[in-house]
C-alpha positions as CSV (number, residue, x, y, z in Angstrom):
1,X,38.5,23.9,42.1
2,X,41.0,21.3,42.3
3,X,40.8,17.6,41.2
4,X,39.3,15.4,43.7
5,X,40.3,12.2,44.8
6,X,39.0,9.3,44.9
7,X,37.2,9.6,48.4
8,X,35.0,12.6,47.4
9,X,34.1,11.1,44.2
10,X,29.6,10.6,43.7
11,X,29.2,7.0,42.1
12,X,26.8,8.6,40.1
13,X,29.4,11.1,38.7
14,X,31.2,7.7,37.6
15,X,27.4,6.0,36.2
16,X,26.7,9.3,34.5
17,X,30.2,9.5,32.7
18,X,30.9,12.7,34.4
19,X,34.2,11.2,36.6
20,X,36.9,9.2,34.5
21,X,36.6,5.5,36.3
22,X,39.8,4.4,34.3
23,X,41.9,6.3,35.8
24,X,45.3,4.6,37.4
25,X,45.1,4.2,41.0
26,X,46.5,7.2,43.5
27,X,46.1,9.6,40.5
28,X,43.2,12.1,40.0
29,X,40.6,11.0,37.7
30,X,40.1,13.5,35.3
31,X,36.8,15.9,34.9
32,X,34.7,15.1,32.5
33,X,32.3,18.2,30.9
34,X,29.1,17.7,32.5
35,X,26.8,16.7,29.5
36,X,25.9,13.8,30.1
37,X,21.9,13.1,30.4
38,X,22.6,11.8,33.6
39,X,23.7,14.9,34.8
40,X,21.2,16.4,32.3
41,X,18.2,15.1,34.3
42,X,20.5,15.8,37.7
43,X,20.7,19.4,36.9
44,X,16.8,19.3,36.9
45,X,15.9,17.7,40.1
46,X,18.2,20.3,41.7
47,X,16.8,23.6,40.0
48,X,13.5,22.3,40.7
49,X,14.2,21.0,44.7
50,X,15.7,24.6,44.8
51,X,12.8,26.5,43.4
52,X,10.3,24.3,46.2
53,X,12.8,24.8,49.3
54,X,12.6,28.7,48.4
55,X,8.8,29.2,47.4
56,X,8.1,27.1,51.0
57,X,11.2,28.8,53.1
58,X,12.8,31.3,51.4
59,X,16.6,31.6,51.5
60,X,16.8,31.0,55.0
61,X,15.6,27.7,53.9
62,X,17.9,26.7,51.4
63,X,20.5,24.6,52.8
64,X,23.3,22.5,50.7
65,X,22.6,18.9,53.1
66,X,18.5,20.1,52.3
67,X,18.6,20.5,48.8
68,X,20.9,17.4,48.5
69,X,18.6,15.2,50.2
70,X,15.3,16.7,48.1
71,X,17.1,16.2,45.0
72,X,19.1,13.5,45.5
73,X,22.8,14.5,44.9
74,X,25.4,14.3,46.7
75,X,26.9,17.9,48.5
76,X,30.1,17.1,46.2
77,X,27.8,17.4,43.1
78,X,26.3,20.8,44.1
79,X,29.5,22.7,45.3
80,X,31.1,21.1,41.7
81,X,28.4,22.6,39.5
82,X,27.6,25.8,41.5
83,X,29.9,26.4,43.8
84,X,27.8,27.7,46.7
85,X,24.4,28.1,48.1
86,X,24.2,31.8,46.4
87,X,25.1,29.7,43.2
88,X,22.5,27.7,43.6
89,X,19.6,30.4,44.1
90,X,21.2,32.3,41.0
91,X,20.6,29.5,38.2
92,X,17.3,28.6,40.1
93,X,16.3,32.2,39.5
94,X,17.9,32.5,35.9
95,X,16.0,29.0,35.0
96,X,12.9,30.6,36.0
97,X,13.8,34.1,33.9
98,X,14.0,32.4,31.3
99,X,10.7,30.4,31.6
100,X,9.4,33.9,32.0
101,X,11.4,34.8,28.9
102,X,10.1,32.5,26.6
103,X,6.3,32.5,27.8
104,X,6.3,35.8,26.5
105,X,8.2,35.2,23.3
106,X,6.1,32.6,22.5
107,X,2.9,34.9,22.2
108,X,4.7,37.1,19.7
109,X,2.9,40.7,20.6
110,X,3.0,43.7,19.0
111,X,4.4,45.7,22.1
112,X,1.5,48.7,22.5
113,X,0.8,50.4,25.4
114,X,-2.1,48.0,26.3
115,X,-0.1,45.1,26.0
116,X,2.9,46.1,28.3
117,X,0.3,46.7,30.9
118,X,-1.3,43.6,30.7
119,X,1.9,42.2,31.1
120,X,2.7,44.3,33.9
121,X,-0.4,43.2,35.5
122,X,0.6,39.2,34.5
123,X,3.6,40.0,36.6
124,X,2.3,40.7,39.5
125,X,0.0,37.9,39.1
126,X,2.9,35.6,38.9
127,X,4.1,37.3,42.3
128,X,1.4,36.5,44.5
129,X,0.9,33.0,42.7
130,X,4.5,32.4,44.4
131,X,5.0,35.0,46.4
132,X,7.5,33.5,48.9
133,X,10.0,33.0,45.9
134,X,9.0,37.1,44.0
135,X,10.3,37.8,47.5
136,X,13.7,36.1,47.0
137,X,13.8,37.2,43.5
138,X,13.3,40.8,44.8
139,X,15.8,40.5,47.4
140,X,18.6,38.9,45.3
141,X,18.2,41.9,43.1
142,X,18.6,44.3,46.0
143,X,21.5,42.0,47.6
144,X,24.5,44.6,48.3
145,X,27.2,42.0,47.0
146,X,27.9,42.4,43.1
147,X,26.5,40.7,41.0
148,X,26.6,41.7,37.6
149,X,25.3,38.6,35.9
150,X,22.7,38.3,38.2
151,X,21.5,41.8,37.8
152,X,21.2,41.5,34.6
153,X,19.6,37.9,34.6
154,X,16.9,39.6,36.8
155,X,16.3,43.3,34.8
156,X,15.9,41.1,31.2
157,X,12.4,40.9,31.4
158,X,11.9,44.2,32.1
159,X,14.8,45.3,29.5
160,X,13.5,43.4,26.8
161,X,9.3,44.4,27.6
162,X,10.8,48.4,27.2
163,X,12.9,47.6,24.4
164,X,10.1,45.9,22.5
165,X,7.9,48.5,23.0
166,X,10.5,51.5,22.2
167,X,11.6,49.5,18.9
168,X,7.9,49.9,18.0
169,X,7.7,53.5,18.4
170,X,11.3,54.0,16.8
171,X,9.9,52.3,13.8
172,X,7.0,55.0,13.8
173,X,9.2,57.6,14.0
174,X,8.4,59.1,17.7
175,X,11.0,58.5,19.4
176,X,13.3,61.5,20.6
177,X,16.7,60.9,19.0
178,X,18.2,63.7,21.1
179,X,18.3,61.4,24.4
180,X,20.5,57.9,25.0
181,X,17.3,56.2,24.6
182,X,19.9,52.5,26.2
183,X,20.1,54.3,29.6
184,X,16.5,55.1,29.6
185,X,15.7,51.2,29.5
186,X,18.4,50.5,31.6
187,X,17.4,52.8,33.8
188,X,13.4,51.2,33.5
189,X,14.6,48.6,34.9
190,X,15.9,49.6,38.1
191,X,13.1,51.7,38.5
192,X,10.5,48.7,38.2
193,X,12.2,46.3,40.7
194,X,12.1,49.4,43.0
195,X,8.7,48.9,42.9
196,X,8.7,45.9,43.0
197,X,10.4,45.7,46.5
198,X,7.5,48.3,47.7
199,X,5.4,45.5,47.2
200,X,7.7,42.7,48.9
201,X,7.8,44.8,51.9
202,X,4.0,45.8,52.4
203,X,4.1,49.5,51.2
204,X,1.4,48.7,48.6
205,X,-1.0,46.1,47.6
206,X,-1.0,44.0,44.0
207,X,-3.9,46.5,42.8
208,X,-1.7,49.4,43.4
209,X,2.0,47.7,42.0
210,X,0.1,47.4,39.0
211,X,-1.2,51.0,38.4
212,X,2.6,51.8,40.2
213,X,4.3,49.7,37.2
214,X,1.5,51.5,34.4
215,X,3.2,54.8,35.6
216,X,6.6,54.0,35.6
217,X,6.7,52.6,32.3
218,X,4.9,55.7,31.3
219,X,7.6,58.1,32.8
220,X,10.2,56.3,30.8
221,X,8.0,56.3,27.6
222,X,7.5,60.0,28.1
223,X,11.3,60.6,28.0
224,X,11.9,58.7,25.1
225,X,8.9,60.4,22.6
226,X,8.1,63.4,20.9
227,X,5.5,65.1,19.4
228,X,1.8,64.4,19.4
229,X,2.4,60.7,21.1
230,X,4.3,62.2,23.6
231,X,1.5,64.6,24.9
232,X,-0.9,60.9,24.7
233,X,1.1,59.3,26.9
234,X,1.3,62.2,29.3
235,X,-2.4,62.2,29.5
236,X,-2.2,58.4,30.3
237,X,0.2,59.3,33.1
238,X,-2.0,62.0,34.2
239,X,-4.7,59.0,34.6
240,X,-2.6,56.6,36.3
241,X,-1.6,59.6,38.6
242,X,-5.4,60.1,39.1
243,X,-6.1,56.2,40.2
244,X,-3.5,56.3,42.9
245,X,-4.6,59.4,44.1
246,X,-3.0,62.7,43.7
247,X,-0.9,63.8,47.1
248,X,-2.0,66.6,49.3
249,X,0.8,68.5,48.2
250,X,0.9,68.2,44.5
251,X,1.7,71.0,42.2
252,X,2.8,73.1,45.2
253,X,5.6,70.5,45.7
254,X,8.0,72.8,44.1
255,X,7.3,75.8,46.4
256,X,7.6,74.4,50.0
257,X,11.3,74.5,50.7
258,X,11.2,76.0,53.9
259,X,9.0,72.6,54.8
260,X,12.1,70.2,53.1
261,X,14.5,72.1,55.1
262,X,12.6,71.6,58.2
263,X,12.6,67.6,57.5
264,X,9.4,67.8,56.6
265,X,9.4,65.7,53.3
266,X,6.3,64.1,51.5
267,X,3.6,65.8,53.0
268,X,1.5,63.9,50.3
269,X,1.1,60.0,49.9
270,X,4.5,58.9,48.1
């Protein structure tokens, strides 16, 4: 963006120390880097005005003259620092990733099986706690304009949940080194926000996301072992397969190609 003059300038930029009051009249006042405390505590009030207007509206709620009023910035400040309303929801939802982040870390588990589902299960706790806002989450991730950063703002819980848990077992020495075990968890991740977004729409309930994310994370697992502790984990998957209750079609699956070519997919419950 370019410089702006003096009739766009926020007194509070000036009271903060974020514009350069000295400047010589008729000349643009220099930027400042915003690290000031007053734009510190500024930054604040609009994540957190942000993270109420969508948990209450959604992104259809979210306006610039809304979330200026609610937080108490000028429109000037907000388009300086993030450039648009998508800006805006994007560090709202990376604040809150992080938050996420670092309420894990700060437990310090040993990633076992058990654990990743509990946390599983914590996630989708945390989605119906604030469901209005999982749903913008969800559909940000799912947005068809690219976003790289974003994307992978949003997977890193996931990413890091997987990784955690595949150190462990590469540690242990069951982990298949035959297989790009990276693209496995990256691929985890895309997997469990498709799941996610079955939720968000109404395809299944919090009970069954849950047993939903046990199973995917299982799949992956299953790619990435060998051995003795790969046949474990297929027995869990066989259990999880068990609680959502095995398709009418099952096994047979493979053999009814003269139904797919008719268009007549899924006969089961997926």
């Amino acid at each position: 963006m370019t410089d702006i003059d003096s009739g766009d300038i926020d007194p509070a930029d000036i009271e903060a120390g974020d514009i350069d009051a000295d400047a010589a009249p008729g000349k643009p006042r220099a930027r400042k880097r915003y690290a000031s405390q007053g734009m510190t505590e500024r930054r604040a009030r609009i994540i957190n005005a942000a993270h109420n207007i969508l948990g209450e509206g959604g992104v259809q709620g979210l306006t610039i003259e809304r979330l200026s009023r609610e937080a108490d910035v000028a429109p000037r400040t907000l388009y300086r620092l993030y450039g648009d309303k998508e800006g805006v929801i994007f560090a709202t939802v990376a604040d809150r990733l992080r938050e996420v982040r670092r309420h894990i870390a700060r437990k310090k588990k040993e990633y076992t099986i058990e654990v990743v589902f509990k946390e599983l299960d914590w996630m989708v706790a945390e989605m119906y706690r604030d469901s209005l806002y999982a749903r913008t989450v969800i559909d940000f991730f799912f947005s068809s304009v690219p976003r790289p950063a974003a994307i992978r703002e949003l997977g890193s819980v996931a990413y890091n949940r997987f990784r955690n848990w595949l150190d462990r077992e590469i540690e242990a020495g069951h982990a298949c080194t035959d297989l790009d075990l990276e693209r496995i968890a990256q691929e985890l991740v895309a997997t469990e926000f498709v799941i996610y977004h079955r939720w968000a729409v109404g395809t299944i309930d919090g009970p069954t996301c849950c047993i939903e994310l046990h199973a995917n994370f299982l799949k992956s697992a299953i790619l990435s072992l060998e051995g003795e502790v790969r046949r474990h984990y297929v027995a869990l998957l066989a259990e999880k397969h068990r609680e959502l209750g095995m398709s009418e079609i099952g096994a047979a699956a493979s053999t009814n190609r003269a139904e797919r070519d008719a268009g007549l997919h899924f006969a089961g419950r997926a």
